[in-house]
DRENTORKOL-3810 file (N, C-alpha, C; in nm, 4 decimals):
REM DRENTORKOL-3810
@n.u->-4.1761; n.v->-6.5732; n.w->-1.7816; ca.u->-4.2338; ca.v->-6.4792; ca.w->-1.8761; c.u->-4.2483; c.v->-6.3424; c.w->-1.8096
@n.u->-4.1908; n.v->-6.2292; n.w->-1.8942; ca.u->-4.2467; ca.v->-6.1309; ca.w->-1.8339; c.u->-4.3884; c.v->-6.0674; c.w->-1.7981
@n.u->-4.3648; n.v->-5.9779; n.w->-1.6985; ca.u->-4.5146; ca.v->-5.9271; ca.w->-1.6820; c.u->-4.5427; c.v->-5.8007; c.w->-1.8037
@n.u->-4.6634; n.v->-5.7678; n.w->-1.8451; ca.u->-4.6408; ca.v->-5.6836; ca.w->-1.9817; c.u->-4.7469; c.v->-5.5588; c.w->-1.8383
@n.u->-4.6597; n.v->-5.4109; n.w->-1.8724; ca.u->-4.7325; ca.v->-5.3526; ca.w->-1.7706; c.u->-4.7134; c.v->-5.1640; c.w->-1.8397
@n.u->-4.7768; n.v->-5.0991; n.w->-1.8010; ca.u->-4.6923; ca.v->-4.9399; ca.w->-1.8672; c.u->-4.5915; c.v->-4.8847; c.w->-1.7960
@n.u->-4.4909; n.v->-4.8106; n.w->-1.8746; ca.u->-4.3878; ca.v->-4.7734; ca.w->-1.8010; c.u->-4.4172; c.v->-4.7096; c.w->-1.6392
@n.u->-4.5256; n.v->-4.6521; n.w->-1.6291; ca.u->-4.5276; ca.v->-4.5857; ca.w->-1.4994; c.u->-4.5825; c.v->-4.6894; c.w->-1.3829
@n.u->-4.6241; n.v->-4.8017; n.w->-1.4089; ca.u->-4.6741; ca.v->-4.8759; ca.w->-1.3512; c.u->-4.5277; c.v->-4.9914; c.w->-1.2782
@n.u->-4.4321; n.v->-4.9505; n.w->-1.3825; ca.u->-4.3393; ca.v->-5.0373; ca.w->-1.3192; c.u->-4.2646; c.v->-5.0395; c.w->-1.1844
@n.u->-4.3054; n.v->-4.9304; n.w->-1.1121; ca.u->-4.1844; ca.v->-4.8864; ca.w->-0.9928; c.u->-4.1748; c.v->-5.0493; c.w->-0.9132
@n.u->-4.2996; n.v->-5.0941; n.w->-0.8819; ca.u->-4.2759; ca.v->-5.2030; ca.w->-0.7918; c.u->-4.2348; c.v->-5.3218; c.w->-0.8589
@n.u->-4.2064; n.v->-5.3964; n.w->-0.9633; ca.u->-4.2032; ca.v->-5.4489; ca.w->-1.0339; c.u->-4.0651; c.v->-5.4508; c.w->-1.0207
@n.u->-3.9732; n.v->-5.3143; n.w->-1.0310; ca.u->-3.8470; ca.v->-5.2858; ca.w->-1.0456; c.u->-3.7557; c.v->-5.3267; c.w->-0.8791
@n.u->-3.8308; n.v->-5.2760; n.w->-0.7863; ca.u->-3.8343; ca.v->-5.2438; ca.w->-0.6459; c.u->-3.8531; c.v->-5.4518; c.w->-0.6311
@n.u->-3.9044; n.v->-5.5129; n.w->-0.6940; ca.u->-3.9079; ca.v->-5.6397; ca.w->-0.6162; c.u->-3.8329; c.v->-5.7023; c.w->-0.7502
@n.u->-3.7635; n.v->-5.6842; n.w->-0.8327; ca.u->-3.6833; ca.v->-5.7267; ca.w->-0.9571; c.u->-3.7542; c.v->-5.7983; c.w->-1.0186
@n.u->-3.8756; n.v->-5.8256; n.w->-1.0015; ca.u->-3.9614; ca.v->-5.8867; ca.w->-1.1029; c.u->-3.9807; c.v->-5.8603; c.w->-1.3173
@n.u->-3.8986; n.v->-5.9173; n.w->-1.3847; ca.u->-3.9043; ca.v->-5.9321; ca.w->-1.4944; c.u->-4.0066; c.v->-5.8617; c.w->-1.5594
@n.u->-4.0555; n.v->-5.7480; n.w->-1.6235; ca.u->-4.1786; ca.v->-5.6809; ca.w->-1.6945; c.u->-4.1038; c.v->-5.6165; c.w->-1.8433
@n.u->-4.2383; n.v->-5.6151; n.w->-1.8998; ca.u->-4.1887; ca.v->-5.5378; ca.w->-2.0574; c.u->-4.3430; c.v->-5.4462; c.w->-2.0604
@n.u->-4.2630; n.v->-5.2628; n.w->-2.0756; ca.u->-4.3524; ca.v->-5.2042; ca.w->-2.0989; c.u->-4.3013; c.v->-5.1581; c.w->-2.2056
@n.u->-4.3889; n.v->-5.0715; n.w->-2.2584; ca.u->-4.4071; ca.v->-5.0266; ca.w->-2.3466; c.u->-4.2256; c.v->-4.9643; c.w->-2.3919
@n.u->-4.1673; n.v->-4.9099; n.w->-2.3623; ca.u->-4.0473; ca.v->-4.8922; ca.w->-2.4092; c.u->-3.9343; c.v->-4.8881; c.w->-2.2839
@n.u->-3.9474; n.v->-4.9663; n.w->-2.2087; ca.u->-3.8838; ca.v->-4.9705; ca.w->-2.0611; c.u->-3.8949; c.v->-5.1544; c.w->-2.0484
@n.u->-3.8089; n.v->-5.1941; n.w->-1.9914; ca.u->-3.8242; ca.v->-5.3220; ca.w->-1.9679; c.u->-3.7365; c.v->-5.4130; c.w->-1.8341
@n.u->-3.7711; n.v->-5.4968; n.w->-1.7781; ca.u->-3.6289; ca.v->-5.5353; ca.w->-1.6508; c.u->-3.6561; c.v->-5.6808; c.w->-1.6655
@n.u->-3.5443; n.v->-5.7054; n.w->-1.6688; ca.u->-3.5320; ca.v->-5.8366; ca.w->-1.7532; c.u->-3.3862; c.v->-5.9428; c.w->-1.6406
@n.u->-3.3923; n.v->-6.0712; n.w->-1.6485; ca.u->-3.2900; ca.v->-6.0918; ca.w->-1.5216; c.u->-3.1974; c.v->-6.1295; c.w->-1.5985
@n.u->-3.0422; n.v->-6.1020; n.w->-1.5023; ca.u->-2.9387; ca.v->-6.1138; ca.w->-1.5440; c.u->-2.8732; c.v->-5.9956; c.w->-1.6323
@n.u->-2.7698; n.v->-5.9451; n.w->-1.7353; ca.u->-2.7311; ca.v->-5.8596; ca.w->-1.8138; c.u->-2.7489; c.v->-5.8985; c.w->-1.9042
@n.u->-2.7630; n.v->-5.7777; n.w->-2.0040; ca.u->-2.8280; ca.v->-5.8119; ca.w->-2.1553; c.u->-2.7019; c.v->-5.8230; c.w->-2.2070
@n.u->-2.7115; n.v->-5.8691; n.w->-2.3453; ca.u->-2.5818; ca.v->-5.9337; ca.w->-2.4482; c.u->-2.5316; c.v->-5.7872; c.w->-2.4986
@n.u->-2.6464; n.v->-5.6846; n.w->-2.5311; ca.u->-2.5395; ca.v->-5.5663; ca.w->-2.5676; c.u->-2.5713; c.v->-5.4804; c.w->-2.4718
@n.u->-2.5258; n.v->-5.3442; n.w->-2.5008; ca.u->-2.5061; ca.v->-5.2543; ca.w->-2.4140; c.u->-2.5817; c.v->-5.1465; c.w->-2.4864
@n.u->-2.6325; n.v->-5.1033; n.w->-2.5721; ca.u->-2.6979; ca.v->-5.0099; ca.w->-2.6930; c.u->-2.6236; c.v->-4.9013; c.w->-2.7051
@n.u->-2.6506; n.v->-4.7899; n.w->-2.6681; ca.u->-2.5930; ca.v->-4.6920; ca.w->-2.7480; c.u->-2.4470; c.v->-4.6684; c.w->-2.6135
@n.u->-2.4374; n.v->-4.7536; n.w->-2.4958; ca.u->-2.3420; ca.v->-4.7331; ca.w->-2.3797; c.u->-2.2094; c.v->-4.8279; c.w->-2.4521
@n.u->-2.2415; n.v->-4.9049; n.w->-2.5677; ca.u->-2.1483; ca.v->-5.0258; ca.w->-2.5578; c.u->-1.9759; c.v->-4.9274; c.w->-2.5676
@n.u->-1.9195; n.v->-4.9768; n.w->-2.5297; ca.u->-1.7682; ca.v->-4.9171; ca.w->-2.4974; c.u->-1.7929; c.v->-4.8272; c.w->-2.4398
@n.u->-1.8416; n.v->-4.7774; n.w->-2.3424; ca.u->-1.8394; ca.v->-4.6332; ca.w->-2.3261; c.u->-1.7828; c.v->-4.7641; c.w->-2.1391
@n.u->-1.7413; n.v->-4.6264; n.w->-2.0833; ca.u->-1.7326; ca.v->-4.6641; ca.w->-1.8849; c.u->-1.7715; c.v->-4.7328; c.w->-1.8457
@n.u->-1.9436; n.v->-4.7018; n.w->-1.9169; ca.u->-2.0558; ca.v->-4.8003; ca.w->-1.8030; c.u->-2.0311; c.v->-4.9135; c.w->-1.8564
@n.u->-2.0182; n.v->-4.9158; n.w->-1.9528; ca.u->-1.9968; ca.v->-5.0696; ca.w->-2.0688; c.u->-1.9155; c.v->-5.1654; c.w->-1.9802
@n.u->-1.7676; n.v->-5.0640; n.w->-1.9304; ca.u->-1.7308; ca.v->-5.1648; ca.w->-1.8582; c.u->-1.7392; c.v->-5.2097; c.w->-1.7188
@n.u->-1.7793; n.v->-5.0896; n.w->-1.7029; ca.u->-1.7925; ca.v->-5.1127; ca.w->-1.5588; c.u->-1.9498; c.v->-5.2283; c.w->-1.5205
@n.u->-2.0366; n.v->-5.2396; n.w->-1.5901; ca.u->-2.1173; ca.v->-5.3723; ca.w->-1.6268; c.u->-2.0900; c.v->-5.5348; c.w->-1.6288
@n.u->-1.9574; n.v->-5.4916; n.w->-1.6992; ca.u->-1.8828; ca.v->-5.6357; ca.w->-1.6902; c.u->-1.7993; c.v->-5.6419; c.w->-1.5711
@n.u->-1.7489; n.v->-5.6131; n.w->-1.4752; ca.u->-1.7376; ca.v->-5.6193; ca.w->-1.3809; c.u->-1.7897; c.v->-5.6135; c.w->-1.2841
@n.u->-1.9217; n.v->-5.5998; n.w->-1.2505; ca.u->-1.9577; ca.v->-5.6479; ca.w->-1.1454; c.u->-2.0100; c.v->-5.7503; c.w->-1.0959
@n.u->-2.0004; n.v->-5.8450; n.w->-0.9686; ca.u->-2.0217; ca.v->-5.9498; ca.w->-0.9108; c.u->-2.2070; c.v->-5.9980; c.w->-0.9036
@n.u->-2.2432; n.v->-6.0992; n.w->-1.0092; ca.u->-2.3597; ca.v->-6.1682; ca.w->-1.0153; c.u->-2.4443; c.v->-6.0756; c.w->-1.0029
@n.u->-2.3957; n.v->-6.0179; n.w->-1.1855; ca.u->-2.6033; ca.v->-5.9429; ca.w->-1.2013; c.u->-2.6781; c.v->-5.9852; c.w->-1.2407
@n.u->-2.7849; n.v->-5.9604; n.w->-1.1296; ca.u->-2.9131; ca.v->-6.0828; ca.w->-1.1519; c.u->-3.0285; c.v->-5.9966; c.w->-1.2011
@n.u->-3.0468; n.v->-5.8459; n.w->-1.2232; ca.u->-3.1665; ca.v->-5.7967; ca.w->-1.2874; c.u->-3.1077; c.v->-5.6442; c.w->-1.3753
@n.u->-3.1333; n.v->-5.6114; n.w->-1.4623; ca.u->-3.1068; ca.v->-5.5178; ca.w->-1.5320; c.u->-3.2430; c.v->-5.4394; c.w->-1.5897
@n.u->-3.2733; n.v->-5.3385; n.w->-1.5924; ca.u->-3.3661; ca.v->-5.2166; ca.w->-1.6186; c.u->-3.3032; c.v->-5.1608; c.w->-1.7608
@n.u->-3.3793; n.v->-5.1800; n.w->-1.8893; ca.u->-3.3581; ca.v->-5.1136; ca.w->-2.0130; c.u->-3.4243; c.v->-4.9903; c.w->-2.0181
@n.u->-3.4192; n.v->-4.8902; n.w->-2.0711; ca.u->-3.4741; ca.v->-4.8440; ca.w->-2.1630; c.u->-3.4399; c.v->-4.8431; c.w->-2.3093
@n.u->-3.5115; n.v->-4.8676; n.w->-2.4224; ca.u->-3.5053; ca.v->-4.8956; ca.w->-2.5538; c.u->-3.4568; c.v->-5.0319; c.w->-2.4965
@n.u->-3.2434; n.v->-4.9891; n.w->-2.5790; ca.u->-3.2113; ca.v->-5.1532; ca.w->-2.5879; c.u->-3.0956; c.v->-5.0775; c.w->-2.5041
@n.u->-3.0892; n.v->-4.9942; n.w->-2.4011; ca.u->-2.9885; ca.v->-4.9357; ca.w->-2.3281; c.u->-3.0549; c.v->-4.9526; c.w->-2.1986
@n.u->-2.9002; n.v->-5.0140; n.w->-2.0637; ca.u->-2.9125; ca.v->-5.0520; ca.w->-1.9201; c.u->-2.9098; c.v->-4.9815; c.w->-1.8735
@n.u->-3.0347; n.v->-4.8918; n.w->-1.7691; ca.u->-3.0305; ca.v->-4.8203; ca.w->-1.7146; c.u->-2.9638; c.v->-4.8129; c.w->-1.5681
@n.u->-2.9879; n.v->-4.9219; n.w->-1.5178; ca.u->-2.9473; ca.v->-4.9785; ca.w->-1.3609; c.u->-2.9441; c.v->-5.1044; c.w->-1.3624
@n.u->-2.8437; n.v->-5.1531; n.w->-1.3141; ca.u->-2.8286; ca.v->-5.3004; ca.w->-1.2843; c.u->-2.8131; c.v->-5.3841; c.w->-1.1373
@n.u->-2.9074; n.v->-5.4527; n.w->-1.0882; ca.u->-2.8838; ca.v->-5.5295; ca.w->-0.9539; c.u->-2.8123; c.v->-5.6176; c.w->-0.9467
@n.u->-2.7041; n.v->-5.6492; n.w->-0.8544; ca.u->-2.6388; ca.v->-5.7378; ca.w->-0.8329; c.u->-2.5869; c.v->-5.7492; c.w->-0.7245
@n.u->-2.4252; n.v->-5.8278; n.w->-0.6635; ca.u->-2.3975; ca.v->-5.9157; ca.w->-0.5493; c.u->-2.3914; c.v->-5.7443; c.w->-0.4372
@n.u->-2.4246; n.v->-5.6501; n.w->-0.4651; ca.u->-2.3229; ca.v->-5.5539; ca.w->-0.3783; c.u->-2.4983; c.v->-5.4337; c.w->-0.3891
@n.u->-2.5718; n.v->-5.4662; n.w->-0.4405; ca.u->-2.6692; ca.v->-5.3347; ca.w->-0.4391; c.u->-2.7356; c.v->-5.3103; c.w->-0.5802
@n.u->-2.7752; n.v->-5.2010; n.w->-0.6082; ca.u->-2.7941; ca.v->-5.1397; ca.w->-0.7394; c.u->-2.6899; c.v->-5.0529; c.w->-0.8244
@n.u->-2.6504; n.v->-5.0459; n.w->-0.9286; ca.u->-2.5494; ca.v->-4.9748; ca.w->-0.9804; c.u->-2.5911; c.v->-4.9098; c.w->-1.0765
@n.u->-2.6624; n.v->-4.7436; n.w->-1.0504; ca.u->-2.7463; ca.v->-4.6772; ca.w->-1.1341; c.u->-2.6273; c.v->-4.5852; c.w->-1.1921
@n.u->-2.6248; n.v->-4.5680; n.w->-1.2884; ca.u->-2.5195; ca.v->-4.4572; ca.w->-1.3257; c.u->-2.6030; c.v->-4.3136; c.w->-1.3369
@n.u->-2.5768; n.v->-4.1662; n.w->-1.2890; ca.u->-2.6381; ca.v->-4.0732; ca.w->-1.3200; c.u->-2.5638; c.v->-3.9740; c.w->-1.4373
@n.u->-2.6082; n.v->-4.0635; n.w->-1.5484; ca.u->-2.6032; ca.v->-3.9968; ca.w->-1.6755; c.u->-2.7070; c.v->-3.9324; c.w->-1.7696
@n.u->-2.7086; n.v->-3.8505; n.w->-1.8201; ca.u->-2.8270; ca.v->-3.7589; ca.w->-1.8864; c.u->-2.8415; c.v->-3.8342; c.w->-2.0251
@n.u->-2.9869; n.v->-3.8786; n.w->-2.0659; ca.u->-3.0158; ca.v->-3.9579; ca.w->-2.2066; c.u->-3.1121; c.v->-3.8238; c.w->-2.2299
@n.u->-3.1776; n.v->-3.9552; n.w->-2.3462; ca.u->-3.3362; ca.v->-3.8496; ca.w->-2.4028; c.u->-3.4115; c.v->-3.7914; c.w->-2.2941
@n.u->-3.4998; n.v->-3.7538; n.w->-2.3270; ca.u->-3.6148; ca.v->-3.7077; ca.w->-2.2376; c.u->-3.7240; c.v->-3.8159; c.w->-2.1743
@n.u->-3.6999; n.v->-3.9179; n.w->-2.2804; ca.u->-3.8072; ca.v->-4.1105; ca.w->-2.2324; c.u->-3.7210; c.v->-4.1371; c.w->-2.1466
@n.u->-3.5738; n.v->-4.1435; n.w->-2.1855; ca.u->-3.5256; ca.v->-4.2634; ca.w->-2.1004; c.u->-3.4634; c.v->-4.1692; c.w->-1.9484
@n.u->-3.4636; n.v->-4.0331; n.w->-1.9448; ca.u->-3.4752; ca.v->-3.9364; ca.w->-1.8702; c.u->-3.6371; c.v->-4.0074; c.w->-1.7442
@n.u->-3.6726; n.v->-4.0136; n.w->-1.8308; ca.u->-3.8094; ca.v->-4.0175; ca.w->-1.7540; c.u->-3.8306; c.v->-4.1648; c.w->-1.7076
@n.u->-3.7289; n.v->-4.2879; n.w->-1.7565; ca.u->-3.7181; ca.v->-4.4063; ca.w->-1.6878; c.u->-3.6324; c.v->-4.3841; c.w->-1.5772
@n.u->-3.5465; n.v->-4.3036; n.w->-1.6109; ca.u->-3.4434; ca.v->-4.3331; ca.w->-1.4825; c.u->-3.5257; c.v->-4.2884; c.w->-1.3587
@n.u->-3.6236; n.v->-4.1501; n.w->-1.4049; ca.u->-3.6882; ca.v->-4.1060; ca.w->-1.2658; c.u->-3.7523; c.v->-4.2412; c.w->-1.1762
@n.u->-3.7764; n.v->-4.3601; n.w->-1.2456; ca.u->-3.9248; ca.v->-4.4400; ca.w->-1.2297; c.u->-3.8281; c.v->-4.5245; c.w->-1.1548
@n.u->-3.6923; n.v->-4.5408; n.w->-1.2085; ca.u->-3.6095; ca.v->-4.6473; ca.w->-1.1481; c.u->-3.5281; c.v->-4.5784; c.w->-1.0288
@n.u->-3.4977; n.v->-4.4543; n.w->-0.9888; ca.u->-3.4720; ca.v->-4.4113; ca.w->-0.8622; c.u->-3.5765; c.v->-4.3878; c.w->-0.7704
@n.u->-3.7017; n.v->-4.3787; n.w->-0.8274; ca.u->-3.8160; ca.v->-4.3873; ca.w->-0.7118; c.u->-3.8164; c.v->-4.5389; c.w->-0.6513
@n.u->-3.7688; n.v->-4.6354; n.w->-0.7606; ca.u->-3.8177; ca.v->-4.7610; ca.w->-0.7137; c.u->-3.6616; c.v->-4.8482; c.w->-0.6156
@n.u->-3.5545; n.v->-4.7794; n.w->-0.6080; ca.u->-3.4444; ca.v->-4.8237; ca.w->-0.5821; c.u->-3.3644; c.v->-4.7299; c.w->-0.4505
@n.u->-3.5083; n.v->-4.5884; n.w->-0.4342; ca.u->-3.4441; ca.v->-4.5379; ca.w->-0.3284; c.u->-3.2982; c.v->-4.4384; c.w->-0.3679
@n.u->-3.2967; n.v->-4.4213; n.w->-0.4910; ca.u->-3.1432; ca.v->-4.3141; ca.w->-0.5336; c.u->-3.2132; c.v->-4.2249; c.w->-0.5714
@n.u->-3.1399; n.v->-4.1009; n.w->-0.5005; ca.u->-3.1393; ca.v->-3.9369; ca.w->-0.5682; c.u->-3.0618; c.v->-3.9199; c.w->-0.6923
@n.u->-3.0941; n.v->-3.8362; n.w->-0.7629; ca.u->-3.0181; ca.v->-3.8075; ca.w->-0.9116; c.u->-2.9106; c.v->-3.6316; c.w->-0.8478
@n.u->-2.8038; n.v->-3.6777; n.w->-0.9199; ca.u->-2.7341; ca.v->-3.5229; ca.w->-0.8884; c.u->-2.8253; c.v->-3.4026; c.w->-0.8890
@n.u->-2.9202; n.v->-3.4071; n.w->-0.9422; ca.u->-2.9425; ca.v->-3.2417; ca.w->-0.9577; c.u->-3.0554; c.v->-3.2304; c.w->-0.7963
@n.u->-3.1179; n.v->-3.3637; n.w->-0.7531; ca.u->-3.1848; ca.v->-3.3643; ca.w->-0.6692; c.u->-3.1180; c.v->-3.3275; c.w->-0.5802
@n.u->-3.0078; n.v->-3.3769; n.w->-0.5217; ca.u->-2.9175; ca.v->-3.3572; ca.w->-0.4117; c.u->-2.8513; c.v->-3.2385; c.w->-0.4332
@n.u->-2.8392; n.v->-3.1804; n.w->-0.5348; ca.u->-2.7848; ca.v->-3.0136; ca.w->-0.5308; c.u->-2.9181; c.v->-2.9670; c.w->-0.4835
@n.u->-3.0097; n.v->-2.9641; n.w->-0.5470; ca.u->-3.1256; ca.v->-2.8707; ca.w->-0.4382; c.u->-3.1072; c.v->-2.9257; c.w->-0.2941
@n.u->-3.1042; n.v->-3.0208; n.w->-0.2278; ca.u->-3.1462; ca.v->-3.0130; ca.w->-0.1090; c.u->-3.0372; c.v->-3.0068; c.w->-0.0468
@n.u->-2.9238; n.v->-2.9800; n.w->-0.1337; ca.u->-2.8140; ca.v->-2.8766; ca.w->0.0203; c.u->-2.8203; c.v->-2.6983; c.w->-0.0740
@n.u->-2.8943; n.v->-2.7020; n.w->-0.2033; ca.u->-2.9081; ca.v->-2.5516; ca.w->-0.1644; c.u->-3.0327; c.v->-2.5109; c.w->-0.0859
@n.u->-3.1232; n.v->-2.6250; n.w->-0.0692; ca.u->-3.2318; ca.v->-2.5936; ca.w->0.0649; c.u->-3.1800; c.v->-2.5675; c.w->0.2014
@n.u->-3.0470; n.v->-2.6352; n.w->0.2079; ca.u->-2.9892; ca.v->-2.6730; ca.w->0.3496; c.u->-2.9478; c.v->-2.5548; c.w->0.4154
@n.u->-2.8949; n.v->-2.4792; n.w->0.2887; ca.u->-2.7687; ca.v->-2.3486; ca.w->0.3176; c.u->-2.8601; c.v->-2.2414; c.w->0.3274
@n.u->-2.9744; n.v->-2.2905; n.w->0.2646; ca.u->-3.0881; ca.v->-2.1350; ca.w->0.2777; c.u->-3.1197; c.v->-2.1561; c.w->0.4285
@n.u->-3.1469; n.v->-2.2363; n.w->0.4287; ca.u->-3.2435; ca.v->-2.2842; ca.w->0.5721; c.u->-3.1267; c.v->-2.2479; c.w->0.7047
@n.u->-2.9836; n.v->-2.2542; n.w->0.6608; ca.u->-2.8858; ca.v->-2.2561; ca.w->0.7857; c.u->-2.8545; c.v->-2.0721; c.w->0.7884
@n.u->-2.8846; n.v->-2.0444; n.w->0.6539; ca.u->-2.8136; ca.v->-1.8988; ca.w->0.6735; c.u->-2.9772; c.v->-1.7959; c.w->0.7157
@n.u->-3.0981; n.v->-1.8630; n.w->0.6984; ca.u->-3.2134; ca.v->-1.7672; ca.w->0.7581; c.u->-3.2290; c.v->-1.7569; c.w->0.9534
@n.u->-3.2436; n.v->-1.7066; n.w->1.0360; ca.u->-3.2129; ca.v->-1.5997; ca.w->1.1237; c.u->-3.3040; c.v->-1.7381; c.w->1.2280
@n.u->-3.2928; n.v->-1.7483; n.w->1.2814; ca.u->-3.3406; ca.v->-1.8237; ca.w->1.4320; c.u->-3.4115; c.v->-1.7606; c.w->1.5220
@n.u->-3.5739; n.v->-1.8090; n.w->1.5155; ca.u->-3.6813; ca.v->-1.7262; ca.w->1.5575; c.u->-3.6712; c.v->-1.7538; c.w->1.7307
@n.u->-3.6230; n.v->-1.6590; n.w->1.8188; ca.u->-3.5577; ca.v->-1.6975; ca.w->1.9675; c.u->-3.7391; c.v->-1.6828; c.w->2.0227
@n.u->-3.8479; n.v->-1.6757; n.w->1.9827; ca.u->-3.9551; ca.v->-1.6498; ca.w->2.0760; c.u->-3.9545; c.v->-1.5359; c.w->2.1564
@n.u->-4.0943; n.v->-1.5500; n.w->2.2442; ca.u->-4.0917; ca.v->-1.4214; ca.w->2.3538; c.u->-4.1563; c.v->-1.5317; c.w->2.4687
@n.u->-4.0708; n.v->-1.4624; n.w->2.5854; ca.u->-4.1160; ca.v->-1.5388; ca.w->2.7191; c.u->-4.2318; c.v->-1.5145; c.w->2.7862
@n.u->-4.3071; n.v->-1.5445; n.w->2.7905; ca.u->-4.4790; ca.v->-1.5137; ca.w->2.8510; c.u->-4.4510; c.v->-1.5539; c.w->2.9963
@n.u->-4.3513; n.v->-1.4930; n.w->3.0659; ca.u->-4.3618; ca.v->-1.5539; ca.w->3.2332; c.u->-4.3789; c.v->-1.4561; c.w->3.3377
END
C-alpha cells in the first residue's frame, strides 16, 4: 500500500523508491500501463526499453522519472508549472541537475575564470 504524504514531503520517499500517493504526484513500482499526455512521444519509447523498471514517479497520470537496471532515467523536459515543480522534488531526491541549472553554473564558472586573481602583498 502506498504511503499517502504531500507532494513536498516526498523527496525521501522518492530517494529510497518507496511507493507514496500525494496529493497530485505519486511513485508507484514498476511502469504504469499508460504514458499520459507522453504516450507516443520519445520518452514513450524510450520507457519501453529500458532494462527492469522497478519504480516510476507520476505527476497527474504522466512519468516523470523512472528507476531501473542502469540508474534513474529523468528526461529534462518542460511541463506545467505543478509538474515543473515535481520534477524539482524528483531531482533533489535523485541527485540530477536540470539544463537550465547547469547553464548557470558554467556561466558562474566563466565569470569566476575571467575575474582578475587577487596576487596579495608580501609582509616580509
Amino acid at each position: 500500500m502506498a504511503k499517502r504524504t504531500s507532494n513536498r514531503n516526498a523527496e525521501p520517499l522518492i530517494s529510497s523508491r518507496t511507493p507514496f500517493q500525494g496529493s497530485s504526484m505519486r511513485g508507484i513500482e514498476g511502469l504504469p500501463s499508460t504514458h499520459g499526455w507522453l504516450s507516443g512521444t520519445q520518452f514513450s519509447e524510450q520507457l519501453k526499453a529500458l532494462k527492469n523498471p522497478d519504480y516510476t514517479v507520476m505527476s497527474y497520470n504522466t512519468p516523470i522519472a523512472v528507476h531501473h537496471e542502469e540508474g534513474w532515467h529523468y528526461p529534462d523536459v518542460s511541463h506545467s508549472p505543478t509538474t515543473g515543480k515535481h520534477q524539482s522534488i524528483v531531482r533533489r531526491a535523485i541527485g540530477v541537475k536540470s539544463a537550465r541549472e547547469k547553464k548557470m553554473e558554467e556561466r558562474a564558472a566563466k565569470r569566476a575564470a575571467r575575474q582578475p586573481v587577487d596576487q596579495g602583498v608580501s609582509l616580509d
